[in-house]
C-alpha positions in Angstrom: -57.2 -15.9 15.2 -54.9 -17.0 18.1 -53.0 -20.1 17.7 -53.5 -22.4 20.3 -51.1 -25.6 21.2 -53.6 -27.2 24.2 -54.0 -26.6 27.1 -52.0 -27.6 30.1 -52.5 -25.8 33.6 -49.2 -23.1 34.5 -48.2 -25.5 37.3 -46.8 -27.5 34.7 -44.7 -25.3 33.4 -43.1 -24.1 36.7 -42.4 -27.9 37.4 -40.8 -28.7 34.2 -38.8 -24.8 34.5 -37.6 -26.4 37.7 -36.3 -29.8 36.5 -34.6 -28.4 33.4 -32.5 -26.2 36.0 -31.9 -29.1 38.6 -29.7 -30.5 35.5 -28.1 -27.6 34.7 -27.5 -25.7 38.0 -26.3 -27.8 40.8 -27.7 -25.1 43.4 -30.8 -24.5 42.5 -32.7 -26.3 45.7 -36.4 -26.7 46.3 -38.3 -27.0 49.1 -41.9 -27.7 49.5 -44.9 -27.8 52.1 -46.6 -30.4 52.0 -48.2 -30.1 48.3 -45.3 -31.0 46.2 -47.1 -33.2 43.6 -50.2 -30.7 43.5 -48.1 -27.5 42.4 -46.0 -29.3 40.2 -42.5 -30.1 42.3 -42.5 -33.3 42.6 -40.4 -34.1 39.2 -37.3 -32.3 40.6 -38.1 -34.2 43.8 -38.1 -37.0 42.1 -35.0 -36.2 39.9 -32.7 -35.0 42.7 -33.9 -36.1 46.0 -30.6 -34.9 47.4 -31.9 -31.0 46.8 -35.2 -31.1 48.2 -37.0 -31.0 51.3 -40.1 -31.3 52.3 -40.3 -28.9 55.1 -44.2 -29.7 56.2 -47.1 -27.3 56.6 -45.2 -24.4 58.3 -44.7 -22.3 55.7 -42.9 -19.4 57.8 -40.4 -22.3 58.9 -40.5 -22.8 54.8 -39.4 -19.4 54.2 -37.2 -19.1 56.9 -34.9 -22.4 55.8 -34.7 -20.9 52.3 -33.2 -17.9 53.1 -30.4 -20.2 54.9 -29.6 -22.0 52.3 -29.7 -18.5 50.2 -27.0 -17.7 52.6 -25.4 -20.9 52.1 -24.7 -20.0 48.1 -27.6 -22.3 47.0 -30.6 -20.8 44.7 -33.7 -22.2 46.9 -37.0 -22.6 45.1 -40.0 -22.3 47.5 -43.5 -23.3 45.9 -47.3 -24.3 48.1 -50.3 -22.4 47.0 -50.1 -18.7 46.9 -52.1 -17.9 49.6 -49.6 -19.8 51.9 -46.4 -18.7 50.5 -46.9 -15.5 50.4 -49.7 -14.5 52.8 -49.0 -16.2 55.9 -44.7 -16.1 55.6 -44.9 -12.5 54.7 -43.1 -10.9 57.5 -40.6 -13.8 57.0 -40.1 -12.8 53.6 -40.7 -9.3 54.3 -37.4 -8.7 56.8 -35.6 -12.3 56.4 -35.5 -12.4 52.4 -36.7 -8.7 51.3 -34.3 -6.4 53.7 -30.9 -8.9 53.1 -32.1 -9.3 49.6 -31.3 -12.6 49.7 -31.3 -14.9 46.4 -35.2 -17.0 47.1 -37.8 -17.3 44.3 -41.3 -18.0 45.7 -43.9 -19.8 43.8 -47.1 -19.1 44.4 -49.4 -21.6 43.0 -53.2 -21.9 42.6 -53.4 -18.2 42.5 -56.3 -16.8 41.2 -60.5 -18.0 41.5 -59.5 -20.5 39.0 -58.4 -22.7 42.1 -62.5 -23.5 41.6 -63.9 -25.9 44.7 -61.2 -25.1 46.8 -63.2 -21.7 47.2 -62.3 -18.4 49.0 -59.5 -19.8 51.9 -57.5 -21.3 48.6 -57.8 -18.6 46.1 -54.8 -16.2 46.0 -56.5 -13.0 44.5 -54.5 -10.6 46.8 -50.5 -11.8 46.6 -49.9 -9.3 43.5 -50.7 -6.6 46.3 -48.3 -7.8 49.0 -45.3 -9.0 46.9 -44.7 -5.7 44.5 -45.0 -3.2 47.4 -42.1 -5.0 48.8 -38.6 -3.5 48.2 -36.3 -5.4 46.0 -39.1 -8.0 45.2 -39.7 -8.7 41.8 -43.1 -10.3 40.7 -43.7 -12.6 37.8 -47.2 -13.8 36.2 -46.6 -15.6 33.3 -49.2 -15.9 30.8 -49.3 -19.9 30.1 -47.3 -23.2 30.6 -44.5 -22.2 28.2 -44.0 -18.8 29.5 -44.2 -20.0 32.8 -40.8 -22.4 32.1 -39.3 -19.7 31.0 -39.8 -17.3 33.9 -38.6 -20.2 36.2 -35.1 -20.6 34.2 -34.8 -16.5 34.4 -35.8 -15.9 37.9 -32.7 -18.7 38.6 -30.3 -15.9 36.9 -32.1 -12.4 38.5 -30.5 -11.8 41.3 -32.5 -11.4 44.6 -36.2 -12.3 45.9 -38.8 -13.2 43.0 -42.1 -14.3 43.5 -43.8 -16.5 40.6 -47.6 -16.3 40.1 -49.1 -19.7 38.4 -52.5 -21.8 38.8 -54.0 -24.7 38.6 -56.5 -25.3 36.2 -55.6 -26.0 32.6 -55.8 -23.5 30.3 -54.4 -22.3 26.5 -51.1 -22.7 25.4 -50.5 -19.7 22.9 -46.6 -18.6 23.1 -44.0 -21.3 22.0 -40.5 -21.4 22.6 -39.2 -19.0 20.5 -41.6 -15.9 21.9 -39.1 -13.8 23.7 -39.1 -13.3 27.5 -37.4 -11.1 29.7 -38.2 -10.3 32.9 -39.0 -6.6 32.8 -39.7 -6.3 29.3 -43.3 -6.5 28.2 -44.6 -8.5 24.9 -47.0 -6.9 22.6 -48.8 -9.9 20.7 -51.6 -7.7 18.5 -51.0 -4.2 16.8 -53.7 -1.4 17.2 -54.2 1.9 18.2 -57.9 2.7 19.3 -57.5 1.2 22.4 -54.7 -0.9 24.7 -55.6 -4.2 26.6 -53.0 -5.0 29.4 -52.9 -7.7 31.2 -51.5 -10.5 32.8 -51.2 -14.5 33.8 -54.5 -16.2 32.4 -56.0 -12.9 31.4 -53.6 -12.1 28.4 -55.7 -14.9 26.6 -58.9 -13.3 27.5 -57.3 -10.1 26.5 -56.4 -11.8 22.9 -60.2 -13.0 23.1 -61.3 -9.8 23.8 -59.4 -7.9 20.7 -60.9 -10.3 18.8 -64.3 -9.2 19.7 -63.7 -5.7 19.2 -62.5 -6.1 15.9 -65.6 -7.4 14.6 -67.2 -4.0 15.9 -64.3 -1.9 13.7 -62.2 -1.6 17.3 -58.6 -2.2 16.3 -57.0 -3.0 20.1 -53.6 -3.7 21.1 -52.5 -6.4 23.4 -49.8 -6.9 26.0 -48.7 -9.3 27.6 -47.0 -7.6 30.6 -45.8 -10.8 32.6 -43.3 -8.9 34.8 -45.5 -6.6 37.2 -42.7 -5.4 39.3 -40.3 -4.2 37.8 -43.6 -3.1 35.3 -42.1 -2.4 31.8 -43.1 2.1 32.1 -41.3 2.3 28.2 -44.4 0.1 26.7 -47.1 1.2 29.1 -46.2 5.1 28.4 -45.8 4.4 24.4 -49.3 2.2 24.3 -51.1 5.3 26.3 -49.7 8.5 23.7 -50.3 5.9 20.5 -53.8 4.7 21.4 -54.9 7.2 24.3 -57.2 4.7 26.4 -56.2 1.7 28.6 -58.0 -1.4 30.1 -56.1 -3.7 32.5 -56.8 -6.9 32.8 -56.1 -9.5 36.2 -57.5 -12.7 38.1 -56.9 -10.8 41.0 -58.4 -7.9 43.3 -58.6 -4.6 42.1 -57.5 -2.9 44.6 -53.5 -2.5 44.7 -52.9 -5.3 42.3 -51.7 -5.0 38.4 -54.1 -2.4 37.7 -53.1 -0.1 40.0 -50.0 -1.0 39.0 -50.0 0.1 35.3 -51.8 3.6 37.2 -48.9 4.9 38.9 -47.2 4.6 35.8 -49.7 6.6 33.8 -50.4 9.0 36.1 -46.7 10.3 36.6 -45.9 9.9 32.8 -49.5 10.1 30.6 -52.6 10.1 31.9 -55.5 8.6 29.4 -58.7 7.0 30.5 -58.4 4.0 32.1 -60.6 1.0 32.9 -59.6 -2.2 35.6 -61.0 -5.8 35.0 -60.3 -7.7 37.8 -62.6 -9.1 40.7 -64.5 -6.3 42.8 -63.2 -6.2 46.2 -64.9 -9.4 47.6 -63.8 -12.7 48.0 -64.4 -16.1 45.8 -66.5 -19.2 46.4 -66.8 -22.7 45.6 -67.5 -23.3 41.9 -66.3 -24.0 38.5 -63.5 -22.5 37.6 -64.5 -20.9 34.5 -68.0 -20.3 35.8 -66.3 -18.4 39.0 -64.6 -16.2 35.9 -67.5 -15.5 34.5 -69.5 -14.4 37.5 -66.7 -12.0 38.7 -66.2 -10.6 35.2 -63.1 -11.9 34.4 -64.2 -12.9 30.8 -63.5 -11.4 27.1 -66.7 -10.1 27.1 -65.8 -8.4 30.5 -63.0 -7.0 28.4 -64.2 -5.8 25.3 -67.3 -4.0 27.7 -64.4 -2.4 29.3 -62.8 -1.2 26.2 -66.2 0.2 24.2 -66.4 2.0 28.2 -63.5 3.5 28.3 -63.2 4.7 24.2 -66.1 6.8 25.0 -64.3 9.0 27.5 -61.2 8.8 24.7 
């Protein structure tokens, strides 16, 4: 069985991340649109008024002042919802931040259809896309509050652009403080060999879910959590595909040119096995729920598991 410690939405995490580097980093400096209390930035705003600004909503203006102050020495922190910090700035960050490689870490909140009544215009299922096929950009989606924190303090210390997936809605705290992270460097959290589950963000729970589910058929599956998408760990992806010889990805994101494809490219130069993709079908969200939305777009552990029994009989 998993261990969980509550539940507590990723935004949480990315805030608190924040204001334990305000204190030990005098230039870390974040900036906001407009939305600083609902993605989790207004306790460094709070904390050190004198190193944040509330630029407004013009998020290309956002971007814009943050590579500046990059330029300046500082270590800006940009965070609105996903779909406006990475969508709607992205030739800023594109040629401003990506080309100069200039030191800005991008959070991207409310990603995913867990955004729930905010519907389609809100949820970010397409930023995983448009952030790793950018050069020198590196692309976080940490699996809970905790790992989130950690990928905040880490992205402070990795030199050039970073962009940090996290959501809204609460959801299980399973890794504690003393589960390693490094950006880069994936985390196994189950053993087995019949099959691997990949994933990442809120799906590495559904994932564990999922292995659980298998077992009770006599399916031993191996889990990983691979938080860092770009640069994608290749060492743990290749080793998981010649030890267990299938592979089912897992995202709250489109399928198309997100974490799935992704984990492809690797296999496909190094070991190809059979492969399956859970993630949402090339269509858009809607108003709802947020854990019914992930059950009508198949984003569950049952989704999973199907997946896995799927793709074992082409093993």
């Amino acid at each position: 069985m998993v261990e969980v410690f509550g539940k507590k939405a990723t935004r949480f995490g990315f805030g608190e991340g924040l204001a334990e580097l305000g204190k030990e980093n005098p230039k870390v400096f974040v900036l906001g649109a407009d939305t600083a209390s609902s993605v989790a930035i207004n306790t460094f705003r709070d904390m050190f008024p004198d190193r944040f600004l509330n630029v407004g909503v013009a998020e290309t203006n956002l971007l814009g002042m943050a590579a500046g102050l990059a330029v300046a020495g500082f270590i800006p922190f940009v965070a609105t919802y996903g779909v406006f910090a990475a969508g709607r700035p992205w030739e800023q960050i594109r040629t401003t931040i990506c080309y100069s490689d200039l030191n800005v870490k991008i959070g991207g909140s409310h990603s995913g259809l867990m955004v729930g009544p905010d519907g389609a215009t809100h949820q970010a299922l397409e930023e995983i896309a448009i952030m790793r096929c950018l050069p020198r950009m590196k692309v976080i989606a940490p699996c809970d509050l905790v790992e989130t924190k950690k990928a905040v303090i880490s992205s402070a210390y990795a030199n050039g652009p970073v962009y940090i997936r996290y959501g809204r809605e609460n959801t299980s705290i399973f890794t504690n403080d003393s589960a390693p992270f490094e950006i880069g460097k994936a985390n196994v959290l189950r053993e087995g060999n019949d099959v691997a589950i990949m994933a990442c963000g809120t799906m590495v729970y559904e994932a564990l879910m999922a292995a659980e589910i298998l077992e009770k058929k006599g399916i031993k599956a191996r889990v990983v959590n691979i938080h860092t998408i770009k640069p994608i760990d290749e060492k743990v992806i290749i080793s998981a595909a010649k030890e267990c010889g299938a592979i089912v990805t897992a995202e709250e994101h489109q399928i198309y040119g997100g974490f799935g494809s992704a984990v492809a490219e690797v296999l496909v130069k190094n070991c190809p096995v059979p492969m399956e993709m859970v993630a949402v079908n090339d269509t858009f969200g809607e108003s709802g729920n947020p854990m019914d939305l992930m059950t009508k777009y198949g984003l569950r552990d049952v989704n999973i598991a199907e997946a896995a029994q799927k793709v074992l009989r082409r093993k």
